[in-house]
N, C-alpha and C positions, 0 to 999 in steps of 0.2 A: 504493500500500500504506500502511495506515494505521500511524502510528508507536505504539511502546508507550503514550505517553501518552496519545494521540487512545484506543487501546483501553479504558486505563481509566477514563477519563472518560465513553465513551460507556455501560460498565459501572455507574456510577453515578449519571449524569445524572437519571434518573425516582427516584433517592430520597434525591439533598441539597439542598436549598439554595444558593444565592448565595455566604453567610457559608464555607457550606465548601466549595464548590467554590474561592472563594477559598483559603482553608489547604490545599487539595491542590493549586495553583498554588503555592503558597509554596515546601511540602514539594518539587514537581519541580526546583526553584530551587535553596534549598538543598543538596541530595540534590546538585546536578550542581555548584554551585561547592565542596562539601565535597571529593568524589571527580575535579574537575577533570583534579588531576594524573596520575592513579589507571590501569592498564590492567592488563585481567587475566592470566594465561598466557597466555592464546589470542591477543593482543596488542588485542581488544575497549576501548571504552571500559570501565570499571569499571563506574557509574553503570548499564548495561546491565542487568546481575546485580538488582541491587534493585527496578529498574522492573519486570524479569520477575517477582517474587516479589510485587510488589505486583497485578501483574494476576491471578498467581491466587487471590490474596485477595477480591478484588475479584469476582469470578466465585461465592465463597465465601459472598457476604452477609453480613458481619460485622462492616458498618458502617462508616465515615467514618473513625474513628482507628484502627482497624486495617489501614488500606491507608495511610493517612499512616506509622503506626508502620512499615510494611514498607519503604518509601520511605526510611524515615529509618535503616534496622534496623544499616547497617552505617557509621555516620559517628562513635557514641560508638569504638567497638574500632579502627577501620581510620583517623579521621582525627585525635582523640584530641581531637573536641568535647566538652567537659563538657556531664552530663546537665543540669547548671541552665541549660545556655544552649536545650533542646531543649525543657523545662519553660517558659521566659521567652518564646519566638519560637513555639510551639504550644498546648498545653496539658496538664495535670496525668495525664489520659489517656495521651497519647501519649507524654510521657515515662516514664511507668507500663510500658509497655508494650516499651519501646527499653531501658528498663534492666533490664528483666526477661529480653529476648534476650541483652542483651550477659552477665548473668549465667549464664546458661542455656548460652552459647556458650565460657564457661568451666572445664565440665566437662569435661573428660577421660577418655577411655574407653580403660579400659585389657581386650584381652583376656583371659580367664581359660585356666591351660593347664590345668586339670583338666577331664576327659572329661565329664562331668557340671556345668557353669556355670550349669546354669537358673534356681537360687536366686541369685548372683551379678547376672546379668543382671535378670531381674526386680527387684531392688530398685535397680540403677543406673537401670531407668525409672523408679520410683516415685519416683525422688530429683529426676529430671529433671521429671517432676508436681511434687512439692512444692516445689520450688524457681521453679517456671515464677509460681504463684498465680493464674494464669487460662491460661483453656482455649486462647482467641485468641494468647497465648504458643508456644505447643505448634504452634498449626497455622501460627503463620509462621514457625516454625523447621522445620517439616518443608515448606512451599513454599520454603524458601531450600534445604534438602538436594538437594531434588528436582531446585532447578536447578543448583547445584552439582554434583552428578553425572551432568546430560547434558549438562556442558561440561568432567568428569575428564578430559579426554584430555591433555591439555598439560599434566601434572603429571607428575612420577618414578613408578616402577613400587612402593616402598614405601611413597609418600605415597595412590594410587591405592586402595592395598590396606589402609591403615589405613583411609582413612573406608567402601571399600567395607565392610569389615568391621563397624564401629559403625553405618554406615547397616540393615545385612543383620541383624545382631544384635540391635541395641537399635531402631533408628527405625521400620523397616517393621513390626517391630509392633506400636511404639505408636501407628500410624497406623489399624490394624489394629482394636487396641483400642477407640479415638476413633470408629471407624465409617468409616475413612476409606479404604477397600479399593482404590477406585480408587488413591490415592497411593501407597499400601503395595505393590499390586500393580507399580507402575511403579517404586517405587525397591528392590523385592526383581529386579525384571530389569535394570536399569540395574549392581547391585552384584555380582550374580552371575557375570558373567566376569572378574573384578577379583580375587573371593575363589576362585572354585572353575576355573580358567582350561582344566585339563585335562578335567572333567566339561563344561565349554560348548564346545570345540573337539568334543566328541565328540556332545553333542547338535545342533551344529548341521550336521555331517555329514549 
């Protein structure tokens, strides 16, 4: 069985270079001595989580420093590398892009309890757009949700329910929006018994 990284590579192979197939060598390097110490709830290496988000990038076509950026997406927030050392050891791109998730990954979504949030909601996505400043921002932040929440399980039943709720409200349809139905489709079922748990117990009777 081929490992994550043989997948992504073999996903990119016919359209980079030498020079960066080198720098996605780097970045698997980096990426694993950053997250070394690192395991997830599920007791997973860390490093795991990032390679997955980077192969569906990668599948994505979006180019050389957007599967690097994926790779590298959680080492400013989680190991508390500064972004000039991420800028200095890749490049201008990819750090561009790493500090645009980590900022992106700083919003907080708070639910609304008024019965009607649609205006609410809607402008928390648009915030999370103008904030992101490129598109490839948005789509590894919704490949990191994705896998994020078909590995929710080893978390508490409140933590569960919070991101299923921001996944469910805010992400699946800006994914939606993006044209991205397939994603959207799969993290509006992944969030769905998390937030509505007595409607799925009865649907899936």
């Amino acid at each position: 069985m081929k490992s994550l990284k043989q997948k992504i590579i073999q996903n990119l192979e016919n359209s980079i270079n030498e020079k960066e197939m080198d720098l996605l060598e780097k970045a698997f390097e980096f990426a694993e001595k950053s997250h070394s110490e690192q395991k997830r709830k599920s007791g997973e290496p860390f490093v795991n989580h990032p390679l997955r988000v980077a192969l569906t990038i990668s599948q994505m076509k979006l180019g050389i420093n957007a599967v690097i950026a994926s790779v590298l997406h959680d080492v400013v927030e989680d190991c508390e590398i500064p972004i000039s050392e991420i800028k200095s050891q890749f490049n201008d791109e990819v750090s561009f892009l790493v500090n645009g998730l980590t900022k992106v990954n700083k919003i907080k979504y708070t639910a609304c309890k008024k019965e009607d949030d649609t205006i609410e909601k809607e402008n928390f996505r648009n915030m999370i757009l103008a904030m992101a400043k490129d598109l490839r921002i948005i789509l590894i932040k919704l490949a990191d949700r994705l896998d994020n929440m078909k590995t929710l399980w080893p978390l508490g039943p409140k933590k569960k329910r919070k991101k299923s709720l921001e996944t469910l409200e805010i992400l699946a349809p800006l994914a939606y929006r993006l044209g991205m139905s397939d994603i959207g489709a799969q993290l509006e079922d992944l969030a769905f018994p998390y937030v509505y748990e007595k409607e799925y117990k009865l649907t899936k009777k």
